[in-house]
C-alpha positions in Angstrom: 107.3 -117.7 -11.8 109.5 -118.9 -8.6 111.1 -118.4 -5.6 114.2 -116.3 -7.7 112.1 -114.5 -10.2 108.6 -113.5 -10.8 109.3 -113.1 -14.5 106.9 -114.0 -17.2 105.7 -114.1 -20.9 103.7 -112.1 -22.5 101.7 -115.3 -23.5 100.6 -115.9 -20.1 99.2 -112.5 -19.0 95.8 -112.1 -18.6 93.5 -109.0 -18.0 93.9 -108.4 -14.1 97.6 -109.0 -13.6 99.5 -106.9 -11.5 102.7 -106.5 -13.7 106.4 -104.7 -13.2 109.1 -104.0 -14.7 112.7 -103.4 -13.0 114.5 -100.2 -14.5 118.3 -99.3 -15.1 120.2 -100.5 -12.5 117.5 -102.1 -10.4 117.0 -98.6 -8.9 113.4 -99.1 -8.9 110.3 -101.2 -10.6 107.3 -99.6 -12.4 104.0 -101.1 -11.7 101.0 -101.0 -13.0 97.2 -103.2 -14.0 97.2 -105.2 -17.6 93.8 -104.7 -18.8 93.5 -106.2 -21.8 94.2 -105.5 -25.6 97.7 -105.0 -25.0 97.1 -102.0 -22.6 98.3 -101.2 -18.9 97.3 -98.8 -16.4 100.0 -97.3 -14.2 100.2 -94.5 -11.9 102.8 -91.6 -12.5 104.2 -88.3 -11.2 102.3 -86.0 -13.8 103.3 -88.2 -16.3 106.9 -89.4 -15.0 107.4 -92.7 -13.5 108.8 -91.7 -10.4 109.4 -88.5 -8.3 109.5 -87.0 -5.0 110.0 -83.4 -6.5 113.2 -83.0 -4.5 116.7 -83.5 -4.8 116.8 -87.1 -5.4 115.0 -86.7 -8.5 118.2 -86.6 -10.1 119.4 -89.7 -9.0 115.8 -91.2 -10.1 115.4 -90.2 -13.1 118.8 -91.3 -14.3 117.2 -94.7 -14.4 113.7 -93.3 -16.4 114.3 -95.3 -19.6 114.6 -92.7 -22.5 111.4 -92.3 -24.4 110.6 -92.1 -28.4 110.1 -88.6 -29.4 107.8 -89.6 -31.5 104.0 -90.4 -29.5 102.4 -93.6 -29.3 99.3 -93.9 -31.0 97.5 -96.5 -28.5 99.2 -94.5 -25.5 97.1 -92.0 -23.6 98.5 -88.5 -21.6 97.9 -87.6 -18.4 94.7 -85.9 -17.6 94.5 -82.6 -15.7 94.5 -83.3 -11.9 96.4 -86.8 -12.0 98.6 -88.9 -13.4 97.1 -92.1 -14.1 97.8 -92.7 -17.3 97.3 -95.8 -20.1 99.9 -97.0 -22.1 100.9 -100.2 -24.6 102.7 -102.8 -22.7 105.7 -102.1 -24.9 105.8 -98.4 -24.1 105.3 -99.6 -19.9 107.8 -102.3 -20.4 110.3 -99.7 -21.8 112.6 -102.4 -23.1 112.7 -104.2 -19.8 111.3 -107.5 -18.7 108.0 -108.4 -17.7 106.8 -109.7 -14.5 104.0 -110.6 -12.3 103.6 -109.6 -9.0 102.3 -112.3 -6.9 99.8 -112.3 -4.5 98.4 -114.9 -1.6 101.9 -116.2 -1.2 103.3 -118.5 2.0 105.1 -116.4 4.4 108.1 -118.7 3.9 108.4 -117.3 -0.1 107.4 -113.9 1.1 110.4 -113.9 3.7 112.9 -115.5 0.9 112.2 -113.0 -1.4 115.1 -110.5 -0.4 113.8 -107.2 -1.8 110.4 -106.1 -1.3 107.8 -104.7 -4.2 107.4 -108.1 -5.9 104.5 -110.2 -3.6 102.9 -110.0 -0.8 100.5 -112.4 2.1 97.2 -110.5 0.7 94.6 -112.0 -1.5 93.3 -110.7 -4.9 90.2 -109.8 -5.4 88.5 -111.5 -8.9 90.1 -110.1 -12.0 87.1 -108.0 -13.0 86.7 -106.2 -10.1 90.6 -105.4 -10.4 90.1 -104.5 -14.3 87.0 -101.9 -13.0 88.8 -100.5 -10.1 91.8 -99.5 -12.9 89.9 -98.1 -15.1 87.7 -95.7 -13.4 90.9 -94.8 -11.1 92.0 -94.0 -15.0 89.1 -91.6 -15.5 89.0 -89.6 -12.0 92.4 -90.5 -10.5 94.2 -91.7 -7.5 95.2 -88.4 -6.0 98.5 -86.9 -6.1 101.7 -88.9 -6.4 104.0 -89.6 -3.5 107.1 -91.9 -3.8 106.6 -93.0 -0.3 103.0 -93.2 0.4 101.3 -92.9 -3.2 103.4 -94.6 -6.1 102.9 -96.6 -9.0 102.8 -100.0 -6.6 100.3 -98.4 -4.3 98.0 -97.9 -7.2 98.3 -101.4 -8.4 97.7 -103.2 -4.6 94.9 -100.9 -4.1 93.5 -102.0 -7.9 93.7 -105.5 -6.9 92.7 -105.4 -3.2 91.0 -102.9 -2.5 92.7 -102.2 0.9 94.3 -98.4 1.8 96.5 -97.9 4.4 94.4 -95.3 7.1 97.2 -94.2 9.5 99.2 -91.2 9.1 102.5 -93.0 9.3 105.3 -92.6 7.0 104.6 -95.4 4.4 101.4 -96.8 2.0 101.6 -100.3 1.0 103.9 -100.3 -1.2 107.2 -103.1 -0.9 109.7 -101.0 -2.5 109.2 -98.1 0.0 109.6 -100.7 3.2 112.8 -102.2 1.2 114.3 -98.5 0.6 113.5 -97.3 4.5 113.5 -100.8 6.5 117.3 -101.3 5.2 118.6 -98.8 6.8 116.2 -98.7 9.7 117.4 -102.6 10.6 120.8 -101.7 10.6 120.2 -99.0 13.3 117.7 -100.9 15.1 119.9 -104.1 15.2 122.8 -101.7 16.6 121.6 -101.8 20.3 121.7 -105.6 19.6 125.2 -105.6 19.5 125.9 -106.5 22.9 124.3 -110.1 22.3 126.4 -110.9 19.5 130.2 -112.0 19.4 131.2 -110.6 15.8 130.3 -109.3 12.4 128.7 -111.8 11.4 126.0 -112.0 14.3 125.5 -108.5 13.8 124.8 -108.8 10.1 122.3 -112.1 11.0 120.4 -109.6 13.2 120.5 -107.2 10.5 118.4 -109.4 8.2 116.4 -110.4 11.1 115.0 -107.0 12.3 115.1 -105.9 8.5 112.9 -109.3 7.1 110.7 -108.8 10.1 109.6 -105.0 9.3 108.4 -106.7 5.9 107.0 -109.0 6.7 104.9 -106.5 9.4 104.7 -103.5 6.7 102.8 -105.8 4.3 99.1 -104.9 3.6 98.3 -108.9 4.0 99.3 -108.5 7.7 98.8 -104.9 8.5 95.3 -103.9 10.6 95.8 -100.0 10.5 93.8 -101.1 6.3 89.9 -100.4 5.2 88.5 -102.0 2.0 87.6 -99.4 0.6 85.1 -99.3 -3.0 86.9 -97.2 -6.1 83.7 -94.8 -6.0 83.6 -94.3 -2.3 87.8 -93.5 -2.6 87.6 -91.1 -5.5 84.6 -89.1 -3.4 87.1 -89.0 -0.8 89.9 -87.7 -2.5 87.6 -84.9 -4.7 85.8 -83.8 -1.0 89.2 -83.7 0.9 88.7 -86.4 3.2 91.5 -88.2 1.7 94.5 -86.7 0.5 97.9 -87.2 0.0 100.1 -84.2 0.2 103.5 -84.3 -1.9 106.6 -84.1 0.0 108.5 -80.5 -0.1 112.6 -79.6 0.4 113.5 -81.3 2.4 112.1 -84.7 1.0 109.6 -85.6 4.1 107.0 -88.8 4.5 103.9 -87.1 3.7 101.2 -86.8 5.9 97.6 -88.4 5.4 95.0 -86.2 6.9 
């Protein structure tokens, strides 16, 4: 691992890891927990890696790698009620490469890292705890999927922190989701800004100002609207109703936590 890549061999994974893999295009990554055995947990869509059950699932799922018709022996379905699924790291990998999402890292690496959903400032908790939080989340679920407040990186930060996001605003934890909406929102927000600067290329320098600080702001390492919150205490939550996601409807929305 480095500044330029988080990317790893197979050799060097150990049960706990936080893993990912970029797909077609760099559209998106998939993340999920290695457990052991040659085995990951990930979170899904009912079953798909990604979906906001709108339109711009067709622009999503373009990047879905193609799957074996044939089923995987060692890889398990989704059960009834969520989409937490286990598969063999060749069947999550899908062809793509491996990394490891790092965690505890300086804010100077955290800032150089251009595109979000590959570290963060927060701190792991120990490797068995993480292990234990995946595999009972793989038993009675982690709610319903939401691209933007519930994905597959949501699932692993929580598996390896603990921490959930308890505000009703428009994003969980995950990097990929500030990356996708703090883009755009620093090129609006650096707009007014245009007055201090005497060209383009001041302009674009605030850009990446405004944009690099909403990361750094959005992570859960630095956030305080976050609760630690135990795997038996979160799936009592979500059964009773006192935690729920709600999936987005047409139009595609931020859902709300209530």
């Amino acid at each position: 691992m480095g500044l330029l890549s988080n990317r790893i061999d197979r050799s060097s994974l150990k049960p706990g890891d936080h893993i990912y893999s970029w797909r077609a295009a760099y559209i998106y990554a998939h993340h999920g927990i290695y457990v052991g055995d040659n085995k990951v947990i990930h979170f899904t869509r009912h079953g798909q890696e990604v979906g906001t059950g709108t339109i711009l699932d067709h622009i999503l799922v373009s990047s879905i790698p193609n799957r074996s018709p044939i089923p995987c022996t060692v890889c398990t379905s989704p059960s009834d009620g969520h989409g937490v699924v286990s598969s063999c790291l060749d069947c999550f990998l899908a062809g793509g490469i491996l990394y490891r999402f790092e965690y505890a890292v300086a804010p100077a690496i955290f800032l150089a890292k251009a595109r979000g959903g590959t570290c963060t400032l927060a701190v792991s908790d120990p490797d068995d705890l993480v292990v234990h939080r995946a595999n009972y989340l793989l038993t009675n679920g982690f709610g319903l999927y939401n691209v933007f407040k519930n994905n597959c990186e949501d699932f692993a930060i929580y598996c390896k922190t603990g921490l959930l996001v308890i505000d009703s605003g428009p994003m969980g934890q995950s990097g990929q989701a500030v990356s996708y909406i703090g883009g755009p929102l620093a090129a609006v927000m650096s707009t007014p800004l245009r007055l201090v600067t005497t060209n383009v290329y001041g302009m674009a320098a605030t850009a990446v100002g405004v944009y690099c600080a909403s990361r750094y702001a959005a992570d859960i390492g630095m956030r305080r609207d976050v609760v630690k919150v135990s795997v038996e205490d979160l799936t009592t939550r979500l059964t009773t109703g006192s935690l729920q996601v709600v999936e987005p409807s047409l139009p595609a929305l931020p859902a709300t936590v209530s």
